[in-house]
N, C-alpha and C positions, 0 to 999 in steps of 0.2 A: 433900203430894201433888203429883206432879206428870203433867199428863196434855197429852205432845204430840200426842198423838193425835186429838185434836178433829177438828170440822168447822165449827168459828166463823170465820163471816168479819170481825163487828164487835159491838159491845155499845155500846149506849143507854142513859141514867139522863135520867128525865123527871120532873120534877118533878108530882104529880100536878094535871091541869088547868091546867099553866103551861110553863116552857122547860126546855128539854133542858138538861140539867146535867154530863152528862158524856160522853166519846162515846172510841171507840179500835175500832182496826182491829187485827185480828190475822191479817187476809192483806193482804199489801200488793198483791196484782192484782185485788184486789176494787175497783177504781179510780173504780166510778160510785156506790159506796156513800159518802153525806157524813151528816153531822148533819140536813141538813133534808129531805134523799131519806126517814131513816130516820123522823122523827120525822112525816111526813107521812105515812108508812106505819103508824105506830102509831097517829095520830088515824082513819085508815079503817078500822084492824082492829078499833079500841074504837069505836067508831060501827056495825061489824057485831056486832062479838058482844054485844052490849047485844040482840039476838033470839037469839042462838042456844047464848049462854055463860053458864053458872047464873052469880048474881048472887055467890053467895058462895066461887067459884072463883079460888082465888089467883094459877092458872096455867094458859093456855092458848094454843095453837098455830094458825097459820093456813099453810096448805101454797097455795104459788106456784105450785109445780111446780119453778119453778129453784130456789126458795132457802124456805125455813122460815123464818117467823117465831115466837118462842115470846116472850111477855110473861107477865114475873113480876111481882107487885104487893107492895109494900111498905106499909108505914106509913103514908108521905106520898109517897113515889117508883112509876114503874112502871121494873122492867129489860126492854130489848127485846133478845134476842139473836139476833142474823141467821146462820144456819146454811145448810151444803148438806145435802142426802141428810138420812139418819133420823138423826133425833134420838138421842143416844148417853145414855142415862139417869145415866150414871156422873159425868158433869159438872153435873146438876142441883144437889145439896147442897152442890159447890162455890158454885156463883152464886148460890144461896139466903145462904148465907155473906158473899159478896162484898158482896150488895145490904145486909145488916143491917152491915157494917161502913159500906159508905159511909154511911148516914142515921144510923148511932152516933156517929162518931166524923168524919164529912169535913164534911159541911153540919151538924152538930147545932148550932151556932152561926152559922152565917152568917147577916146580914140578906138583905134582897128586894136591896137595891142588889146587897150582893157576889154574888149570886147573878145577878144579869142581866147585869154583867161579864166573870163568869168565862169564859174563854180554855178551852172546853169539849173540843177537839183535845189540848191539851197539860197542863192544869189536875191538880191533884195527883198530883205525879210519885212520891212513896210507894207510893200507893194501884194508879198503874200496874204499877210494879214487883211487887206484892203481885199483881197479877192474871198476869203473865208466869211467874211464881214456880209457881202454879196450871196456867195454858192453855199457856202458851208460844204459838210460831208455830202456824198453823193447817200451812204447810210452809214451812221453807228453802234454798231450791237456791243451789249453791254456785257458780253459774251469777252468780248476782245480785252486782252491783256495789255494795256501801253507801258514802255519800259523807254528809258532815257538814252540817247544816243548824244555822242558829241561830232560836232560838225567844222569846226574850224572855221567859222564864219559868223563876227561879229552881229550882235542880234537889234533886234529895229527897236525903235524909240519907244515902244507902248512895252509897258513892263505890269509889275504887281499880277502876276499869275499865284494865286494861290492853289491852286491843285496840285501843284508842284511834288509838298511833299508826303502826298499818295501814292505817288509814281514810282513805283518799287518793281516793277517788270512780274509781280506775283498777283495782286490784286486789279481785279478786274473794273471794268467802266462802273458794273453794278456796286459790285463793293465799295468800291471809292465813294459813288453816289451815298450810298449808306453811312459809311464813318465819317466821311467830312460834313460840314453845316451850309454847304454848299448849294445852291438850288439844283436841280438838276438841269432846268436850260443852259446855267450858268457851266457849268460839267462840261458840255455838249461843246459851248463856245470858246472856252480853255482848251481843252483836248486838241480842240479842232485846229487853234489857232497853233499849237507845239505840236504839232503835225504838218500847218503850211510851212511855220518855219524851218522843220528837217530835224526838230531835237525829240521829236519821239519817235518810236514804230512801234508795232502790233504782233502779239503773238495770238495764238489762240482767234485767228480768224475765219477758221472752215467752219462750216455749217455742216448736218447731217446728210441736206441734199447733193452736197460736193461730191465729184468723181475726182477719183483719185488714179492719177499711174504712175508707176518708176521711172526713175531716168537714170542712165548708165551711173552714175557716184553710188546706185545701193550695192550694186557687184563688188566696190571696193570696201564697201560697210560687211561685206557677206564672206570676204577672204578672211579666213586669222590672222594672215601675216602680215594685211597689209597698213603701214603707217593710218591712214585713216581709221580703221576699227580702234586700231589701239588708242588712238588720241578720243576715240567715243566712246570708249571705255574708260578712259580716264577722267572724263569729265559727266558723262549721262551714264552708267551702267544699267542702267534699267533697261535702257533704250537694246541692249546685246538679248536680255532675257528673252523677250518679245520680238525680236527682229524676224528670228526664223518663223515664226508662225505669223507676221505681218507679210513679210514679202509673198508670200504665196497670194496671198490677198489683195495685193495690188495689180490687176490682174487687166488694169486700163477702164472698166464699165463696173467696177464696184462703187457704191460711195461710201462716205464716211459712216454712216447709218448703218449700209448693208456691213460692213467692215465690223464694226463697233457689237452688232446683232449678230455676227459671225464666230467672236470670244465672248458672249458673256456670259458663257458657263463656267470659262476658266478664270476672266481676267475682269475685273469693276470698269466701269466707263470710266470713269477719269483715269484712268493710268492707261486706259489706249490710247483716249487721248490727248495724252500729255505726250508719250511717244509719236503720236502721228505727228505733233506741231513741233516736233525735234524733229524730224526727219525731212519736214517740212522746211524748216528753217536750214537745213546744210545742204537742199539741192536735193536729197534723194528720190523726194516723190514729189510732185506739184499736180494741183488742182489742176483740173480740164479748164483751159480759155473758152471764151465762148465759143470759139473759132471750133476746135478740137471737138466742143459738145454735138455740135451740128456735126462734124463731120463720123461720131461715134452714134449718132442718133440713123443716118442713113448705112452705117453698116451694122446698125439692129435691123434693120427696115429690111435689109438684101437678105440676112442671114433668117431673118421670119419665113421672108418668100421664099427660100428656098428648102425651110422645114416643111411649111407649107405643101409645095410641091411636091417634095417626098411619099406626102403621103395621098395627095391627090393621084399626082402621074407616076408615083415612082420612085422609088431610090437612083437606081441608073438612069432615067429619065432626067429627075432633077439635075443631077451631075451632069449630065450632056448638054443642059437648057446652060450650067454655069459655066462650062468651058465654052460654048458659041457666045455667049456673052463677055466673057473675058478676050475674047478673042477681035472684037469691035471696039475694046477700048484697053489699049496695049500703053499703059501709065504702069511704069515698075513700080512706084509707091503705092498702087492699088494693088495688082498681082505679085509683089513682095509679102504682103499680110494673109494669105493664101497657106493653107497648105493643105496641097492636092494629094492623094496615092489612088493606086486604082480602085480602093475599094474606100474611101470615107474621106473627106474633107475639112477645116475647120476654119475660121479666123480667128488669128491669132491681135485679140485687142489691146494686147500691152507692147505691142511691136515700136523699135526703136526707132522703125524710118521717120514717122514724124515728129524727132524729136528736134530741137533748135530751128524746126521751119519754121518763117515768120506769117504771120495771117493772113497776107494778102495769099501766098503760095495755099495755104489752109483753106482760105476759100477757093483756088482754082480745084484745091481735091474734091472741095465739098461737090462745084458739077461734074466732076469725072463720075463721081461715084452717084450723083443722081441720076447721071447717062450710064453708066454697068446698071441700075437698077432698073429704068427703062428697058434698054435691051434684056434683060433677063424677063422681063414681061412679054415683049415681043418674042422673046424664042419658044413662047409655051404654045405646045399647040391646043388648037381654038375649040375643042370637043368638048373639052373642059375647064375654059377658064372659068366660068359662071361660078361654077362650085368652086374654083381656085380665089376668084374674088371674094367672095362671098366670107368663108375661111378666114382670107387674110385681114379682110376689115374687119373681121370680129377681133382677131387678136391685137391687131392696131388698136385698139379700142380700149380692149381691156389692160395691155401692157404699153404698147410704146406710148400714148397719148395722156396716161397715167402718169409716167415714169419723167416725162421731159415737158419742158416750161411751155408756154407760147413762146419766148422769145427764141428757144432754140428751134420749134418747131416752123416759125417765120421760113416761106421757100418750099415747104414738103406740099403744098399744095400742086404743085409739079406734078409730082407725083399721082397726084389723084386723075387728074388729069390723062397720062399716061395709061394709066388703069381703066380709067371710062375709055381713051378712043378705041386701046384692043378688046374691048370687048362688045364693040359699037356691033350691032349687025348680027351677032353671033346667035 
């Protein structure tokens, strides 16, 4: 069987009550998913469902809003698989399968030592291939650069990769396709399988649609003196030319498009983005998680209603409706991205607070901030919300429901909700 079709971002094998045992990603821009994100996530969802999950339930799901969590229990193993969108039923009995191989036949002899050793990234390259054979990529765009990594871990029994020597870290999925005589399914099932087993990565993986924001290492890209510039200098120069007029641009809700559409008076698209996918690669700026998108899509959402407002009820008006709002929901990583003076406000979307918080915490912000956006609804008074509604779903309409997927939009129906009861009656 085989099913590209998925919606798996990664799979987890946890030893029950002990260490993660085996871990693989099957989108490579799932970037802020690691073994200890995942496995931290499975110790919260088994500490919740121990109330709300029968005891003798082999399998069960806990929804994020971005991403699905499903844990299947084994033997002595739990499998965690991190999903987007609904769950596809068609792949369960595959990974029912998968999980009774690995505790058959991978670990059925290993001691405690070999098992808190193991290299849980790259660790039995069979048993990966065996899983590519199944899932394949979750998607591969021919967009993407694959470039050779070394892994320190002897490689599985099925050999004769010829794609091999295309793999130059320059020439793309498409290219490759092209010069070699290769089929393209055949491409797809190569790539895919030196990727389960850890001996490729990917450059050149953002899309147009990507949001992009900074993360503290551009500050040290942005000093002269500091060791990092220089070592970027040494090695990417290009990357210094274009830094100043990049960084202004990563501004947390720009994407790669608006970014790209921003220089191309001065600068050709490939050479932005060949710098974005360096900057990319040393930490400086990363793509929005899906976590982050959602929670950047409700502070469009607040920041509409309350242009909105401005010019229904008011300037000082609006501002009053946002300080009794902020005032009901007293989260400093919400009122951190603020900034108030007596006479003008703004949010600040490239702010650092949410920077290394992990998803689960991402989603606790995503309801804070759909409750600041409720109460900001409830603080308007009732004379005129109607025009204030009215208003707002037109630009919802036109920009925010435009600009963002269904899957980030998944939850904003809340919202609407909110907005029909206060204006019930009126």
């Amino acid at each position: 069987m085989h099913l590209a079709g998925h919606n798996i971002q990664a799979l987890l094998i946890k030893e029950r009550g002990g260490i993660p045992l085996f871990f693989m990603k099957l989108d490579p821009k799932a970037q802020d998913l690691d073994p200890m994100l995942v496995s931290g996530f499975f110790t919260a969802i088994q500490s919740f469902s121990k109330e709300v999950i029968e005891k003798d339930s082999s399998t069960f799901q806990v929804d994020y809003g971005a991403r699905l969590y499903t844990v299947i229990s084994g033997e002595v193993t739990d499998f965690v698989i991190v999903s987007l969108g609904e769950w596809d039923d068609e792949v369960t009995p595959v990974l029912k399968s998968l999980l009774e191989e690995f505790e058959g036949i991978w670990i059925k002899d290993l001691s405690t030592e070999e098992k808190d050793s193991l290299k849980i990234d790259v660790e039995f390259p069979d048993f990966r291939e065996g899983i590519v054979e199944n899932l394949s990529f979750r998607k591969l765009s021919g967009n993407w650069v694959p470039f050779m990594i070394e892994t320190g871990v002897k490689r599985g029994k099925k050999s004769g990769i010829k794609v091999i020597p295309y793999i130059n870290g320059i020439n793309t999925v498409d290219e490759i396709t092209r010069m070699s005589e290769i089929g393209t399914n055949e491409i797809v099932a190569e790539i895919t399988k030196l990727w389960a087993l850890g001996r490729i990565k990917f450059g050149s993986i953002l899309n147009r649609t990507d949001i992009i924001a900074s993360t503290s290492k551009i500050d040290r890209l942005l000093q002269l003196s500091s060791p990092q510039r220089v070592e970027l200098q040494r090695r990417n120069p290009e990357v210094i030319t274009l830094l100043p007029r990049l960084s202004m641009m990563f501004d947390g809700r720009r994407s790669v498009g608006a970014i790209i559409g921003g220089l191309s008076e001065e600068f050709e698209d490939t050479q932005v983005m060949k710098v974005i996918d360096i900057l990319l690669e040393t930490g400086a700026i990363v793509a929005l998680s899906p976590e982050k998108r959602r929670v950047l899509l409700l502070q469009e959402a607040l920041e509409l209603a309350i242009r909105v407002a401005e010019k229904i009820y008011g300037p000082e008006a609006a501002k009053l409706f946002l300080n009794k709002a902020l005032k009901k929901v007293p989260v400093t990583e919400i009122a951190g991205v603020f900034r108030l003076t007596e006479t003008s406000w703004s949010v600040d979307y490239n702010s650092r607070l949410y920077e290394g918080l992990d998803p689960r915490r991402l989603m606790g912000l995503y309801a804070e901030w759909m409750k600041l956006l409720a109460q900001y609804i409830s603080a308007l008074e009732k004379d005129k919300i109607l025009r204030f509604a009215e208003a707002l779903t037109e630009i919802y309409q036109s920009y925010l429901f435009e600009r963002y997927s269904s899957l980030d939009l998944r939850g904003f129906e809340e919202f609407t909700f909110w907005l029909e009861i206060n204006c019930t009656g009126v």
